[in-house]
Each structure stands twice: as structure tokens, then as C-alpha cells.
C-alpha positions as CSV (number, residue, x, y, z in Angstrom):
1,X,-37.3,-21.6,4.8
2,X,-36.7,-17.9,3.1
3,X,-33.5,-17.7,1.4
4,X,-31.4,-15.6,3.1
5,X,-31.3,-11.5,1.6
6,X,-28.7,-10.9,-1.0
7,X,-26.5,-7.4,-1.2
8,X,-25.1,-6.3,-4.6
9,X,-22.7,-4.6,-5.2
10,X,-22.3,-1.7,-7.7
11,X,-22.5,-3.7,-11.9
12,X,-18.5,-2.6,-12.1
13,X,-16.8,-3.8,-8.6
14,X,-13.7,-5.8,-8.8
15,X,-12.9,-8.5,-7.1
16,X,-9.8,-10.3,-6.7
17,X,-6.5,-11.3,-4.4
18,X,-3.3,-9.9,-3.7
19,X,0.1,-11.2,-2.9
20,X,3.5,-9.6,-2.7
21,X,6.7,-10.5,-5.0
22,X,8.8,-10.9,-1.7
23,X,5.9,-13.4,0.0
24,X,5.3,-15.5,-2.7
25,X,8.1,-16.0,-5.7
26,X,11.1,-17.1,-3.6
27,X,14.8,-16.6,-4.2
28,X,15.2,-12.8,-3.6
29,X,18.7,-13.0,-3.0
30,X,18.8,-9.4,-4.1
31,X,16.9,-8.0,-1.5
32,X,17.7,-6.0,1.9
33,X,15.0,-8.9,3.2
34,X,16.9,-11.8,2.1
35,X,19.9,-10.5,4.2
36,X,17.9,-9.8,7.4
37,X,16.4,-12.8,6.9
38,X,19.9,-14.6,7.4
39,X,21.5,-12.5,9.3
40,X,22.2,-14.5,12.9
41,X,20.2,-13.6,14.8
42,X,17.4,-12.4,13.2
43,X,14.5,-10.2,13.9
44,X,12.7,-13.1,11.5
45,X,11.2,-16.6,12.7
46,X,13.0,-18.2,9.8
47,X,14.2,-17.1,6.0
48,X,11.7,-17.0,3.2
49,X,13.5,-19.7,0.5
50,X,11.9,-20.7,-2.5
51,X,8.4,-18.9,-0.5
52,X,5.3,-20.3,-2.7
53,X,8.0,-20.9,-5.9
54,X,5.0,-18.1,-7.5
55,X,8.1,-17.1,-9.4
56,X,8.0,-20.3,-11.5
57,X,4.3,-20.9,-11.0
58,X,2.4,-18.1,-11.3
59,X,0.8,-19.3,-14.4
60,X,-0.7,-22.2,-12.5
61,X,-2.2,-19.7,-9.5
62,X,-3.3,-17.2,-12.0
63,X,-5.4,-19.9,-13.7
64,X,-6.6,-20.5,-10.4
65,X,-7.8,-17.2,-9.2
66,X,-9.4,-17.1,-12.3
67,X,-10.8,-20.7,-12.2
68,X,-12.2,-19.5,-8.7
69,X,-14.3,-16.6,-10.4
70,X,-12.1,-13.4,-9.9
71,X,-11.2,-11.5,-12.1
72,X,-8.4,-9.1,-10.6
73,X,-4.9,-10.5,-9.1
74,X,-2.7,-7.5,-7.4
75,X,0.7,-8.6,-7.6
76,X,4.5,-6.5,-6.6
77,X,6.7,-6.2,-9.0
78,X,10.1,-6.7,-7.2
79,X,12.9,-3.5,-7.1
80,X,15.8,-5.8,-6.3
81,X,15.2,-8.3,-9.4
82,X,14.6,-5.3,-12.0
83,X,17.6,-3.5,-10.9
84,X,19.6,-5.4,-8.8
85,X,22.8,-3.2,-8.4
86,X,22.5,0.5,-9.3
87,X,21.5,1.4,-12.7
88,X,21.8,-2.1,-14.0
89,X,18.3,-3.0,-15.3
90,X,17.3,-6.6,-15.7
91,X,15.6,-7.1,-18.9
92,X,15.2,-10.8,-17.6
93,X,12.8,-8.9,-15.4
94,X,10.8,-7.1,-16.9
95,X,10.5,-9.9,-19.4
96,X,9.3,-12.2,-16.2
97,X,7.0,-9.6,-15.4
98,X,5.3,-8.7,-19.0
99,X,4.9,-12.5,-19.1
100,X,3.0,-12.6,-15.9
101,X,1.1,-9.5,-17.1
102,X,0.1,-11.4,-20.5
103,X,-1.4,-14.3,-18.3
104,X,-3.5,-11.9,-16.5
105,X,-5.3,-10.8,-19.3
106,X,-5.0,-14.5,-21.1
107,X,-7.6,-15.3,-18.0
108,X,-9.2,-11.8,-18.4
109,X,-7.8,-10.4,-14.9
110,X,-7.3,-7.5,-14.6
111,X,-3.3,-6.9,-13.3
112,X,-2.5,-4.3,-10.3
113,X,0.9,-4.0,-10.2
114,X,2.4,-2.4,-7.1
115,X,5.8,-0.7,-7.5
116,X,7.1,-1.0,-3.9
117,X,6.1,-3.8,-0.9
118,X,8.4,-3.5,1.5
119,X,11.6,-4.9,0.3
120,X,14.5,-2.7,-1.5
121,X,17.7,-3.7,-3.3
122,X,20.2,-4.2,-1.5
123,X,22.6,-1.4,-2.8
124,X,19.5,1.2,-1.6
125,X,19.8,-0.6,2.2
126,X,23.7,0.0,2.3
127,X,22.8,3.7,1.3
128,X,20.8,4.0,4.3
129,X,17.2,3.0,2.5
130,X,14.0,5.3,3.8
131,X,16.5,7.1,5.9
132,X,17.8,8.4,2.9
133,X,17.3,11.2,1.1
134,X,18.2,9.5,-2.5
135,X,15.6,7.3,-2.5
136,X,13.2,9.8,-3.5
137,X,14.9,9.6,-6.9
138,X,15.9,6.2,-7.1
139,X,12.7,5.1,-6.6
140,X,11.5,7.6,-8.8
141,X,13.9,6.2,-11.5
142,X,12.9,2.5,-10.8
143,X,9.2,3.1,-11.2
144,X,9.4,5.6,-14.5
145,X,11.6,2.7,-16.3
146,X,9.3,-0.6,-15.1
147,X,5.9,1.7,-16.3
148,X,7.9,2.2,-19.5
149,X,8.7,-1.3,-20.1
150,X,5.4,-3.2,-18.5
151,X,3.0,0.1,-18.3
152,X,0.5,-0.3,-21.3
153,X,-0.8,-3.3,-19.8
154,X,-1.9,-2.6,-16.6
155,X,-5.2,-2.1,-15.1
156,X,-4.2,0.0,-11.8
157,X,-0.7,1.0,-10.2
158,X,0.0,1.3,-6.6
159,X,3.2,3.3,-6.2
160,X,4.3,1.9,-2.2
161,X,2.1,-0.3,0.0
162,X,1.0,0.6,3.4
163,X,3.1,3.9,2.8
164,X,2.2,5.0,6.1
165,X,3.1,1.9,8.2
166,X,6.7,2.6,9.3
167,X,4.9,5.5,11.1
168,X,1.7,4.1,12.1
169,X,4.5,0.8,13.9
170,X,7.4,3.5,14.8
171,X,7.0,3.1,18.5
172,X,6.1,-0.9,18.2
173,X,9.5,-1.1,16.1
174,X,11.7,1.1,18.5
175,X,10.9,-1.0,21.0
176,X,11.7,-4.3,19.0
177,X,15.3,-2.8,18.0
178,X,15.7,-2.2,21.8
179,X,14.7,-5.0,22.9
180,X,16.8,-7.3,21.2
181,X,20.6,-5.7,20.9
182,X,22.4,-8.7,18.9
183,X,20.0,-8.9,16.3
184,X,20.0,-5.2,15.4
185,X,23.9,-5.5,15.2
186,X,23.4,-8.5,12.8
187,X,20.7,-6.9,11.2
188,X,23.9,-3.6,11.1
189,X,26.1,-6.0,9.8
190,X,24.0,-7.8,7.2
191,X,22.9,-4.6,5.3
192,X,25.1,-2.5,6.0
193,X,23.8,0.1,7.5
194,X,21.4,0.3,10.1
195,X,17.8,-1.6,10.3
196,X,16.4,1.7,10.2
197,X,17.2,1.4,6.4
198,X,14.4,-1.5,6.2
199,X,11.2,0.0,5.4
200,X,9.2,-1.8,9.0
201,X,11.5,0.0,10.8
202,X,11.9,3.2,8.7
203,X,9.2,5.5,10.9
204,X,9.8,8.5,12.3
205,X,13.3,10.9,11.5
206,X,11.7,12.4,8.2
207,X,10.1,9.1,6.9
208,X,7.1,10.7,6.1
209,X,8.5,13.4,3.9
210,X,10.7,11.1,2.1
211,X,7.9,8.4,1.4
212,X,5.6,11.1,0.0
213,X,7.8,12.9,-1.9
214,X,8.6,9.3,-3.2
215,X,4.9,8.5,-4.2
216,X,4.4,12.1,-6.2
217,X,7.4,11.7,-8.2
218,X,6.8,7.7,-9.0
219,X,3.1,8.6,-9.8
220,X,4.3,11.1,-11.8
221,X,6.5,9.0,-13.6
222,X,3.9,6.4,-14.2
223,X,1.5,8.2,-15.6
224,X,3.5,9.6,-17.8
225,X,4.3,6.5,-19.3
226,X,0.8,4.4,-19.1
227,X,-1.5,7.8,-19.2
228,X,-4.4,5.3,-18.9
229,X,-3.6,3.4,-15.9
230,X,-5.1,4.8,-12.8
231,X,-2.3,5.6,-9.8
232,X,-2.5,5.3,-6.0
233,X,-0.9,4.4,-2.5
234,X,-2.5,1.8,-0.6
235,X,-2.4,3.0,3.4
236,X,-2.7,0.9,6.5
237,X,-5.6,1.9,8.0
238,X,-6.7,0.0,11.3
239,X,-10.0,1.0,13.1
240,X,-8.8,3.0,15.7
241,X,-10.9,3.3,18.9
242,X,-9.5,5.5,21.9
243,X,-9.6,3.0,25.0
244,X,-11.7,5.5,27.0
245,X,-12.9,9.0,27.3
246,X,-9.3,10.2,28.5
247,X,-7.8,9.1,26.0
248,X,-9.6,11.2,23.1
249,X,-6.1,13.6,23.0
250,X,-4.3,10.6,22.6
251,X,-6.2,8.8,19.4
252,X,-6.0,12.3,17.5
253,X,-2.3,12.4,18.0
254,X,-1.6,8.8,16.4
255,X,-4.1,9.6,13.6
256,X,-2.1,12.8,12.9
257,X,1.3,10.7,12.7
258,X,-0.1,7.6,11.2
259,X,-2.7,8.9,8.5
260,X,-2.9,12.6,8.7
261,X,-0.1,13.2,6.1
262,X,-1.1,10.1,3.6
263,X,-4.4,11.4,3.9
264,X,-3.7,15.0,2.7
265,X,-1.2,13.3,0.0
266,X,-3.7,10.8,-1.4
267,X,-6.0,13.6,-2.4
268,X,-4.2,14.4,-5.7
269,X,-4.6,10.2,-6.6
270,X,-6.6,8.7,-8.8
271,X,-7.8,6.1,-5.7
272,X,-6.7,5.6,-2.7
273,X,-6.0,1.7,-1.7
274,X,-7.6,0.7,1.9
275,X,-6.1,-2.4,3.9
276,X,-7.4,-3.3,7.0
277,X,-7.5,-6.3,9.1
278,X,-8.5,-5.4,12.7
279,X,-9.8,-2.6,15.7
280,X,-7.0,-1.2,17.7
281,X,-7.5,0.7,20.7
282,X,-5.5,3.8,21.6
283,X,-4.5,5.2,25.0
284,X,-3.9,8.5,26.1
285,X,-0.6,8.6,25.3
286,X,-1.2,8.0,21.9
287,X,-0.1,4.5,21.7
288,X,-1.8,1.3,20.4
289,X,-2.5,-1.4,22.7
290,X,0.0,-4.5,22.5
291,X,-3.0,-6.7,23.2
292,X,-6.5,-6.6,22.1
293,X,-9.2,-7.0,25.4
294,X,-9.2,-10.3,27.4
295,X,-11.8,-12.5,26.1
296,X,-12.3,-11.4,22.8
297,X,-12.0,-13.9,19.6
298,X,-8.6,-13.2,18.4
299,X,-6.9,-14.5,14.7
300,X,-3.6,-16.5,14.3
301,X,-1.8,-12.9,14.3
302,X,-3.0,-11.6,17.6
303,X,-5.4,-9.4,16.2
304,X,-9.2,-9.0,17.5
305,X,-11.2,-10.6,14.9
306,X,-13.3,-7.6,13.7
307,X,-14.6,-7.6,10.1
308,X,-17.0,-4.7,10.3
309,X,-13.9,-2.4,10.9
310,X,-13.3,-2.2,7.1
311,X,-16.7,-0.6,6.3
312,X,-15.3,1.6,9.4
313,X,-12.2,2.4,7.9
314,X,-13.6,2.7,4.7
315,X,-16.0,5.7,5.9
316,X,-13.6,7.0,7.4
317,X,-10.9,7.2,4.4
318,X,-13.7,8.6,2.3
319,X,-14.3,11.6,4.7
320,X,-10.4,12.3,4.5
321,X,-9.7,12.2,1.2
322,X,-12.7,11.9,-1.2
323,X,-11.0,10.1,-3.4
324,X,-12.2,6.4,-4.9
325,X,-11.5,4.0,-2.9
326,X,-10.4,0.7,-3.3
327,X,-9.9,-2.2,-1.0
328,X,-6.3,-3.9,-1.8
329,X,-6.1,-5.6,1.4
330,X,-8.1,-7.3,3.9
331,X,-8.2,-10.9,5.6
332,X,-7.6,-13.1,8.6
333,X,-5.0,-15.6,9.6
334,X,-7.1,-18.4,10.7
335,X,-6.0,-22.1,10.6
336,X,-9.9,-22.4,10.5
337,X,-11.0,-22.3,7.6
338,X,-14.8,-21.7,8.6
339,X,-13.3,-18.2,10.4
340,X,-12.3,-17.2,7.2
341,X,-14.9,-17.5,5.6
342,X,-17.1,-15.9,8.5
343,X,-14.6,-12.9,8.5
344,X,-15.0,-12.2,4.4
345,X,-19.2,-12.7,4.5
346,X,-19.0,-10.3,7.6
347,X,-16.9,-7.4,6.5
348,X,-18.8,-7.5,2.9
349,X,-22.0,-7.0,4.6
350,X,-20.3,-4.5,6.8
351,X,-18.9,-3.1,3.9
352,X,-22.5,-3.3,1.2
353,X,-23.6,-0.1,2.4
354,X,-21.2,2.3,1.9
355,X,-22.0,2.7,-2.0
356,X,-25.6,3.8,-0.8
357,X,-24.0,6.1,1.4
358,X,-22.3,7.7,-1.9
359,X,-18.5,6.5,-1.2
360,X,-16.8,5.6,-4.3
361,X,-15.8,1.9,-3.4
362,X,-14.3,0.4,-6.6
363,X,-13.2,-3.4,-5.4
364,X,-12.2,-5.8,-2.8
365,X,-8.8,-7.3,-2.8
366,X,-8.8,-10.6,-0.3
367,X,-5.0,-10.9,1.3
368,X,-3.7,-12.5,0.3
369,X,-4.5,-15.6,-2.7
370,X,-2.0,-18.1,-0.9
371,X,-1.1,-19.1,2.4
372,X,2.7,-17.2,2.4
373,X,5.8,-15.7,4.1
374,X,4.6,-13.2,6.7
375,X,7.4,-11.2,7.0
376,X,9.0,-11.8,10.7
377,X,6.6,-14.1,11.5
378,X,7.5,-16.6,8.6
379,X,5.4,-19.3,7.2
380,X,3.5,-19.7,11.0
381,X,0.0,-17.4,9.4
382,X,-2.1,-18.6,7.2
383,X,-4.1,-15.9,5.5
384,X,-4.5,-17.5,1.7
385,X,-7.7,-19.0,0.3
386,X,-5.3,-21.4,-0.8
387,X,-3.1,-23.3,1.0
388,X,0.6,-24.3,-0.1
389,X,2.1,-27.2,1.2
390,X,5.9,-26.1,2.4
391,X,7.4,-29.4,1.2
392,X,5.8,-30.1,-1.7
393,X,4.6,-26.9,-3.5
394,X,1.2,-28.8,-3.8
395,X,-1.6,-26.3,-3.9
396,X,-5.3,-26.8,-1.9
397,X,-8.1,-24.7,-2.3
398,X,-10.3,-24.2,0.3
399,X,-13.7,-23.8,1.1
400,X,-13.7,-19.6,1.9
401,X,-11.8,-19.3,-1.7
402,X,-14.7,-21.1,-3.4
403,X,-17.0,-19.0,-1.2
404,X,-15.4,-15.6,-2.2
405,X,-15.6,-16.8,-6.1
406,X,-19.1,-17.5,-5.8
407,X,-19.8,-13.4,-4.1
408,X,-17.7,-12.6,-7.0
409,X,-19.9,-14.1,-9.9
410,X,-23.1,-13.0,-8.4
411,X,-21.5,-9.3,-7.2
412,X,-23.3,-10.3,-4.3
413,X,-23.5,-11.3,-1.0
């Protein structure tokens, strides 16, 4: 039998996995999620605890990634443990962090530090959060302080993940607050302000002008500090496919809210970061569909299982922007294993091409390195090439990690 053909990828890709601080260290008292989290009742399935302890253990799942062949780990450094009440810098933190940093390169991985995932201090949430003009310059502040103290080692900086999100979700999150009454009065009550001031449900009401004006003056502040560290926002970009022909009006209106701006923004970066898990159809009214088509395969998320939508995306990212591009997300949550590592094989053959094609693709991030805490959905999704059991700590590699380390050491697949 003929062995099957091999794609390679550029001599210099990167690849690697990603996590966020929130998701994976645990104990982020500190944060407007931790409140949310236990506020009663809650908008989430269940609080986030000691998550996957990576605060404690990173050194162990560091050696890991690296034991597995990759040779990049993106990682969040967390707002509410550097400065946990305004102005009060934690030099606890940043010494956590440079330590975590130092392990990187110990194992020759290359560390992507990204400055904002979702979660803020809790003293920016009581202030209102993304519905508020000062976090421009707190953030700003924040960023310019942690590049000062951890900068010189980093490979790459992301200034705010999926920047675009609480736009590209601003209808699905409306609806969500609407629909359940008591726990957007917890929610009230346990911030402090409204749950407009967390960053999912921050879209809409100026959000946009806010975030980027956020991202220019933390990239700014960045660079300024680690001059040799590229700087980027990483978007959430989904394939989006208008339902029919009469709906055409309808996809261009969601693309001008939920990339058009971020697009336009990106194009003064040094790269532009790409997630992508799935296709999402849009009707004429500009809204995504709830529910992918009857009788396709779906993942643990609810999400049509489409791999070849990042090579879409991807193309599509490039047109826009021109910039490098650089995959920090993409993934599935699959309690099969075997999908998972169907979906990764897929959406890199998808994605082989596009270097031909003369987009500047730099790397592929797999989301996420550990199964983790997904947000409102809690510990139900299992995305992570490894697998954490929730009593014990104990970690499990599986089968689609060891497949993903092996496409790493040949640059192949």
C-alpha cells in the first residue's frame, strides 16, 4: 500500500496549545468571574474552583507540551492577580508569571502571553467594566506595567482575545439576560454593577470603540517596553455562510458589526490571531442560527463539526487585513477522542494550502492543551489533548495530543 501524501508546512511554523489563566490555574478570587460564578443563581453551570490547579502545576504541563513535540504554549496572564485592587501591583505576580515564562524557554517554547481573556478585576466590574469609558486607560496601565516587568522574554503578545466577540454574541447575550431575570439581578448584585460590565456580555453601546481604543493604547504600551516582541488581537472569526440567497443583506450586516471594525483595526498589527471552531449560518436579518442544520455531525458544544472552515476563515482574514496571520485558537469538544483527532488532521489539510496561495500563516495554536473550565458551561466540554481528572488533578494524554506532536516534528501532515 502507498503511504499516504504528506503536506509541509512552511521550515518556520509554530506549533503549540493555548489555555487561559481564568480556565486553567484556579482560585481567582479576584476576578469579576469568580463573583458571577457564585452569585445564586448564576448564568454559570457551576464555579471554576481550583480549575486544572495550572497555577501550581504549570511546570509539570509545560514539560508536557514540550514532551509531546510542541514547541509554543499561549498562556493569559491574569489582570485581577497582578493588580488586584486599583493601583496595587502584585509583585507576587509577576514573579509567578516570569517563573512560568523561564520554564517556557527551559523546554525551548516559545511563550505567547495574552494580556486580557475575558476576566477583569473586580474593582474594574464595580466601575461598570467594557461599559466604561476608563478602561481604556486602565487597561492601558495594566498592560504597559506587566510588559515592563515580564516583556523581554516573550515570544508574541496578544493585547485581548476574541476582541470582537461581545459583538459578534450581542444579540445571543441580550437574549440570555432576558431570559433569565434573577440571575442578571444576582449577577447586579454580585459585581456591582450590571452584567453588562462582564466582557460576554459587553457588545453593543460603544463596545467597539472602547475595545479598540483599548488594544492601540496596550499595544502601544507593549512595544514600547519589549520593542522585539511582535503585538496582535486574536478575533473570533466563525465561517459565516448566509442561510440562502435572501439572506445575502443579512450576512453583510453581521460581518460589519462582528469583524468589520477589528478588521480595519488589525491592520496597523504586527499579526492578527485567527480562532475558529465552526460554520455558522446567517439569516436575513442578520442573525446567526441557534442551531446548526438537522442531521449534521455536531461537537459536545453544539457546534457543526466543520474543520475546513479555518482554512475558510483564514482566507478570508487575509483578504481583510493583510497582515500575518496566526492561528491561536482552534479545536472541538469531543468526548471522542478519535473526533478530535479527525477534526485537527482535517482543518490542517484544509488549512496546507493557504501558504501556496501566498497568505502569511505563521502557526497553529490547538485550544486548548487541557480539558478545562468552559466559561458558563463549566467543566461539561472537553476540548484538551489532555484530559484532567476533576478529583484528582491526575493528568492523561491522549491519542490526538500525541498525534498533533508527531505533525509538529515532521511540520507535516
Amino acid at each position: 500500500m502507498a503511504n499516504p501524501q504528506r503536506f509541509a508546512f512552511p521550515p518556520d511554523f509554530i506549533w503549540g496549545a493555548a489555555a487561559a489563566a481564568h480556565q486553567v490555574e484556579g482560585a481567582n478570587w479576584a476576578s469579576d468571574c469568580w463573583a458571577l460564578e457564585h452569585a445564586r443563581p448564576s448564568f454559570f453551570a457551576e464555579p471554576s474552583a481550583d480549575a486544572c490547579d495550572h497555577l501550581n502545576r504549570y511546570t509539570d504541563d509545560i514539560a508536557l507540551l514540550a514532551g509531546l513535540g510542541l514547541k509554543a504554549w499561549r498562556f493569559s496572564i491574569e489582570w485581577a492577580r497582578v493588580e488586584p485592587e486599583e493601583g496595587a501591583f502584585s509583585q507576587a505576580a509577576f514573579d509567578h508569571y516570569a517563573r512560568v515564562i523561564d520554564c517556557c524557554l527551559a523546554h525551548d517554547v516559545a511563550p505567547i502571553a495574552t494580556f486580557h481573556h475575558f476576566t477583569n478585576p473586580r474593582w474594574v466590574a464595580r466601575d461598570g467594566g467594557w461599559a466604561d469609558d476608563r478602561i481604556v486607560d486602565r487597561f492601558a496601565r495594566y498592560c504597559a506595567r506587566t510588559a515592563e516587568a515580564l516583556g523581554a522574554g516573550l515570544a508574541w503578545a496578544c493585547t485581548i482575545n476574541e476582541v470582537n466577540i461581545p459583538d459578534a454574541i450581542a444579540g445571543q447575550m441580550r437574549r440570555v439576560a432576558e431570559k433569565f431575570p434573577d440571575q442578571a439581578a444576582a449577577a447586579h448584585a454580585a459585581l456591582g454593577a450590571p452584567v453588562q460590565a462582564f466582557f460576554l456580555f459587553a457588545g453593543g453601546d460603544g463596545y467597539a470603540r472602547r475595545a479598540i481604543e483599548a488594544h492601540f493604547k496596550a499595544r502601544d504600551a507593549i512595544k514600547s517596553a519589549a520593542p522585539h516582541v511582535p503585538v496582535g488581537m486574536t478575533l473570533s472569526i466563525q465561517h459565516n455562510v448566509a442561510e440562502n440567497d435572501a439572506a445575502a443583506d443579512g450576512l453583510a450586516a453581521y460581518r460589519r458589526q462582528a469583524y468589520a471594525p477589528y478588521y480595519e483595526a488589525a491592520r496597523a498589527d504586527d499579526f492578527l490571531g485567527v480562532q475558529t471552531y465552526t460554520r455558522q449560518l446567517i439569516d436575513a436579518t442578520g442573525r446567526p442560527h441557534r442551531r446548526p442544520p438537522e442531521g449534521v455531525e455536531v461537537t459536545q458544544m453544539g457546534y457543526e463539526y466543520r474543520p475546513d472552515a479555518l482554512a475558510a476563515v483564514c482566507r478570508e482574514a487575509w483578504a481583510a487585513t493583510q497582515r500575518p496571520l496566526f492561528v491561536t485558537e482552534n479545536g472541538i469538544a469531543a468526548a471522542d477522542d478519535a473526533r478530535r483527532a479527525a477534526f485537527i488532521r482535517e482543518a490542517l489539510t484544509a488549512l496546507h494550502p493557504l501558504s501556496a496561495e501566498g497568505v502569511d500563516l505563521r502557526g497553529y495554536l490547538y485550544w486548548s492543551l487541557l480539558d478545562n473550565f468552559e466559561w458558563l458551561y463549566g467543566y461539561r466540554m472537553q476540548f484538551g489533548l489532555i484530559g484532567v481528572d476533576r478529583a484528582t488533578q491526575a493528568r492523561a494524554i491522549k491519542r490526538s495530543a500525541v498525534m498533533l506532536g508527531e505533525i509538529a516534528r515532521a511540520n507535516a501532515v
